[in-house]
C-alpha positions as CSV (number, residue, x, y, z in Angstrom):
1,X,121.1,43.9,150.4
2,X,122.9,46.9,149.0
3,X,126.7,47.1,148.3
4,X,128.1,50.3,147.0
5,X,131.6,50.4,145.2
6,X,132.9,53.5,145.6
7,X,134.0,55.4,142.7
8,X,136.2,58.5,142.6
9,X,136.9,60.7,139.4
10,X,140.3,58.9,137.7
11,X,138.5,55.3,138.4
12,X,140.8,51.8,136.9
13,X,137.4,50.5,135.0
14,X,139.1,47.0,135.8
15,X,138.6,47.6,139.5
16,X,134.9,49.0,139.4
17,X,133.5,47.3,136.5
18,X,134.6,43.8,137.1
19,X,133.4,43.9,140.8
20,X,130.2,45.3,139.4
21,X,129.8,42.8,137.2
22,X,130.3,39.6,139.0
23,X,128.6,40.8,141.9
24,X,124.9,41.5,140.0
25,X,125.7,37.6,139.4
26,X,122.9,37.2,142.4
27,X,119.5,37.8,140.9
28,X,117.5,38.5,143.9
29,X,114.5,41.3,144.4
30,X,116.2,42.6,147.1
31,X,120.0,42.5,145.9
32,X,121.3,45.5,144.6
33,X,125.0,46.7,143.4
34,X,125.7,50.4,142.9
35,X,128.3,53.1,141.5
36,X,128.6,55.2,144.9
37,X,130.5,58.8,143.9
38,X,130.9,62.3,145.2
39,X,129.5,63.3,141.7
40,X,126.6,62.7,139.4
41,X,129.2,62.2,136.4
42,X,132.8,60.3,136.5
43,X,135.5,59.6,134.3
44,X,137.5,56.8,134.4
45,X,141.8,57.1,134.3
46,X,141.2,55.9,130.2
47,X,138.6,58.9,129.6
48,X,134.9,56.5,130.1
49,X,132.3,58.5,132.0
50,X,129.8,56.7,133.9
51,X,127.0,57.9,135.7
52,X,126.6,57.5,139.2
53,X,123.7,54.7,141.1
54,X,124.4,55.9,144.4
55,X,125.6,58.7,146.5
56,X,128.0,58.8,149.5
57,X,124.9,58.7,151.8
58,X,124.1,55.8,150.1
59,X,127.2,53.9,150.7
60,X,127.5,55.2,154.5
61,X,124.0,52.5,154.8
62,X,124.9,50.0,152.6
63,X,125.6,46.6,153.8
64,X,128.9,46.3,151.8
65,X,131.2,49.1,150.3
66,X,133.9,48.3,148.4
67,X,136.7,51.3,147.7
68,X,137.9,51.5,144.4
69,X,140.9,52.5,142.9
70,X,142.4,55.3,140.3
71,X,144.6,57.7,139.5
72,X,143.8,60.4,141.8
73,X,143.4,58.8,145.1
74,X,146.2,60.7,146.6
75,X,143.8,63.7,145.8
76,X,141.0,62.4,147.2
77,X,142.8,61.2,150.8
78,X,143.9,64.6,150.6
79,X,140.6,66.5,151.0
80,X,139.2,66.9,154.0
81,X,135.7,67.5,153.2
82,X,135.7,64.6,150.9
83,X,137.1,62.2,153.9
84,X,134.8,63.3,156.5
85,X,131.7,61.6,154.3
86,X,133.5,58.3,153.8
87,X,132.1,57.3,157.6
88,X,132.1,53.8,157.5
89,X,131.8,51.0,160.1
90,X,133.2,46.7,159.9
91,X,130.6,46.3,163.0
92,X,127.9,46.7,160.8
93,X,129.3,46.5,157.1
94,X,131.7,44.4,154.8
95,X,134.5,46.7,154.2
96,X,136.7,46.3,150.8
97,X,139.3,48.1,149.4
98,X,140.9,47.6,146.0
99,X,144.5,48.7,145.0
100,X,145.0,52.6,145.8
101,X,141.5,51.6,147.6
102,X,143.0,51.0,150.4
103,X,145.0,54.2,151.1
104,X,141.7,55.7,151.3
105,X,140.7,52.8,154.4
106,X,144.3,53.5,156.1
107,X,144.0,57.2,156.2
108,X,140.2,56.4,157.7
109,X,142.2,54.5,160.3
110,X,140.3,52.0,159.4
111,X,143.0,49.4,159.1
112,X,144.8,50.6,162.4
113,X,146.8,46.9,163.3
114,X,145.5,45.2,160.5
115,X,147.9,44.3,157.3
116,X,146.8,44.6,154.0
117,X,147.2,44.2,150.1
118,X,147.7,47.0,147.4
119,X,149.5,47.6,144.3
120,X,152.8,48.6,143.6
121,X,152.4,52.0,142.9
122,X,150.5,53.0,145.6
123,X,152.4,50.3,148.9
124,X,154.9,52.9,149.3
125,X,152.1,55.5,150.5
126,X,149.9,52.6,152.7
127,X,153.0,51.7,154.5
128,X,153.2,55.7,155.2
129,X,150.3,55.6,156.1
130,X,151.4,53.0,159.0
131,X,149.7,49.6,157.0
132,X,151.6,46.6,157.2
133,X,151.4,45.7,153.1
134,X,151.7,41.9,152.3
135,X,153.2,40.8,148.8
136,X,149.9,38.4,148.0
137,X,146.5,39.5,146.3
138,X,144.1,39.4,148.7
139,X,143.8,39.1,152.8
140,X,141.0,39.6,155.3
141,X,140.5,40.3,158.9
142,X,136.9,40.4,160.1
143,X,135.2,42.6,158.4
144,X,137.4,44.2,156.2
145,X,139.3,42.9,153.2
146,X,141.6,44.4,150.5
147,X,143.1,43.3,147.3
148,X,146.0,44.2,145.3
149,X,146.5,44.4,141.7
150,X,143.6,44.9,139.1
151,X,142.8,41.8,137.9
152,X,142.4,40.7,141.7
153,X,139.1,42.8,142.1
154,X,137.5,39.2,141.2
155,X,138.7,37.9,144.3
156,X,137.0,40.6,147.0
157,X,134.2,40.2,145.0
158,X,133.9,36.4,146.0
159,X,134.5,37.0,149.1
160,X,131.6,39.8,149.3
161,X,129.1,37.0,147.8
162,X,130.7,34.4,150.3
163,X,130.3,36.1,153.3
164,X,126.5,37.7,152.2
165,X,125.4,34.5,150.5
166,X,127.7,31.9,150.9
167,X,130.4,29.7,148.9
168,X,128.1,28.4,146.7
169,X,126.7,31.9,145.1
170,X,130.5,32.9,145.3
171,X,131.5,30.3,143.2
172,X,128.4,30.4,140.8
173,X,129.2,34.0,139.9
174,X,133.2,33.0,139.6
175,X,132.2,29.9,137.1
176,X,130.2,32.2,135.3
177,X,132.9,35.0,134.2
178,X,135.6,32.4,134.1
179,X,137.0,31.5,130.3
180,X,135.4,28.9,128.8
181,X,138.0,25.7,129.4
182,X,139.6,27.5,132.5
183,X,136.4,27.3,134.6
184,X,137.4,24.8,137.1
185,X,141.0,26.2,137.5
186,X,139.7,29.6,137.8
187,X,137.1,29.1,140.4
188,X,139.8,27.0,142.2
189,X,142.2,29.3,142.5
190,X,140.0,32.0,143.5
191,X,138.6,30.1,146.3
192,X,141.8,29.2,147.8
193,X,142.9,32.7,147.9
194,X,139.9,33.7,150.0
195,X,138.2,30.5,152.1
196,X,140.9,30.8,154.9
197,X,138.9,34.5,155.8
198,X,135.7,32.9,155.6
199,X,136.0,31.4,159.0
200,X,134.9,32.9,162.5
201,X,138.4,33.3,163.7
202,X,140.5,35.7,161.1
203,X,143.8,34.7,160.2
204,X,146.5,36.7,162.1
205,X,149.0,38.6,160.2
């Protein structure tokens, strides 16, 4: 099981990192969670430069890719070349897209009749784009899912382990990065954002 989280130059660490992190909760042989980017090197929006796990080839396979968010997605929807890799496709894959993440699905017409969350800065440009944006952090239909605001990336995550492994590893990895005293809350919360697009019928916004 392979799920890439796609990572452009400009990155929000928060968005990458924290989906990174709680997903590599599952310690299985066969589960593995990669930094997808166009480039060997990248640099994050506060100056951090990672190195890249996977390419774009890599993501275009894996079973889950979630879209990240940064600075210079405007940039990156904007070139051509750089678009025609990002071939993706919800019949076979889990499809997520974080904040300015999901510009990048809405100019793939990937969200063609489907509403979707963002952050502030960037709603202006999805609804552009023709997106429907909801004022809530997270929303699903089928296949794909998208979040809004940093500090939601948490939430797709869940619902990536929920859908691959079920509620119970979802909330395991949730309890586990929750503050100590907040656990229970935190895990609640979470869940209730995301169990009413764990069903077989998708909610209909």
């Amino acid at each position: 099981m392979h799920i890439a989280i796609l990572t452009f130059e400009g990155f929000n660490e928060l968005d990458s990192i924290i989906a990174l992190g709680t997903l590599n909760r599952v310690k299985k042989p066969d589960w593995r969670v990669s930094i997808a980017s166009p480039t060997a090197r990248i640099t994050s929006m506060n100056g951090l430069v990672i190195e890249a796990q996977a390419s774009l080839d890599d993501a275009r396979a894996a079973d889950a890719v979630i879209v990240g968010s940064g600075v210079q997605t405007r940039e990156v929807v904007a070139d051509a070349r750089l678009m025609s890799q990002l071939q993706f496709d919800p019949a076979r894959q889990l499809l997520g897209a974080q904040c300015s993440g999901t510009l990048v699905l809405a100019r793939l017409g990937l969200l063609d009749g489907v509403s979707a969350c963002t952050d502030l800065m960037t709603k202006p440009w999805v609804q552009e784009a023709g997106v429907n944006v909801l004022n809530q952090p997270f929303f699903a239909r089928g296949n794909i899912a998208t979040t809004g605001g940093c500090l939601a990336s948490h939430y797709l995550a869940a619902w990536i382990l929920a859908r691959l492994e079920g509620v119970e590893a979802a909330e395991s990895a949730l309890h586990y990065v929750a503050p100590v005293g907040e656990k229970e809350e935190y895990v609640s919360r979470a869940m209730r954002h995301i169990t009413p697009f764990l069903s077989a019928t998708p909610a209909a916004v």
